[in-house]
C-alpha angles and dihedrals in degrees: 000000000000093000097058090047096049080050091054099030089054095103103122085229131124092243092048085045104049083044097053084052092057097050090084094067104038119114115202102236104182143004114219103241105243105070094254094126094245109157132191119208136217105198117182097235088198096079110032136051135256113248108235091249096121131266103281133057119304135179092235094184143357138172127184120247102243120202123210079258106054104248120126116223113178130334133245111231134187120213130208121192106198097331104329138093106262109176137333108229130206111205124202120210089174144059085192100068122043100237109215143162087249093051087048087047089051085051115041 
């Protein structure tokens, strides 16, 4: 899972950046049940920074799950609640393929 965020997170921004210092200190807090690879985080806001993204809820990065054949199944997305990484989220646009965090890592 930290790859794929470093992936997504590589922008040379402040937000990215702000964002990348916060993944030491994230604690994966729940899976989503149905083997997507959705993950939700718990981040001690005491010792890192909020990223300058706003104070609500923001979609701070996002890439589409490529397969060899061109098609795009799902997309992979990063959320930021006021400033700190939320969830990553793995979408699914097909019942066909089954859409998960290894086949976005394969991809990105």
């Amino acid at each position: 899972m930290a790859d794929v965020l470093g992936v997504l997170l590589g922008r040379e921004d402040p937000v990215h950046a702000a964002l990348r210092d916060q993944m030491p200190h994230l604690r994966v807090r729940e899976r989503c049940t149905c083997e997507c690879g959705t993950v939700y985080f718990d981040l001690d806001r005491t010792v890192v920074s909020p990223a300058p993204s706003g104070p609500g809820t923001v979609v701070a990065a996002e890439a589409q799950i490529l397969t060899d054949d061109g098609d795009c199944p799902g997309e992979v997305l990063v959320f930021a609640q006021a400033g700190y990484l939320s969830w990553l989220e793995v979408c699914s646009r097909s019942d066909d393929i089954n859409v998960t965090l290894t086949l976005a890592r394969r991809t990105l």
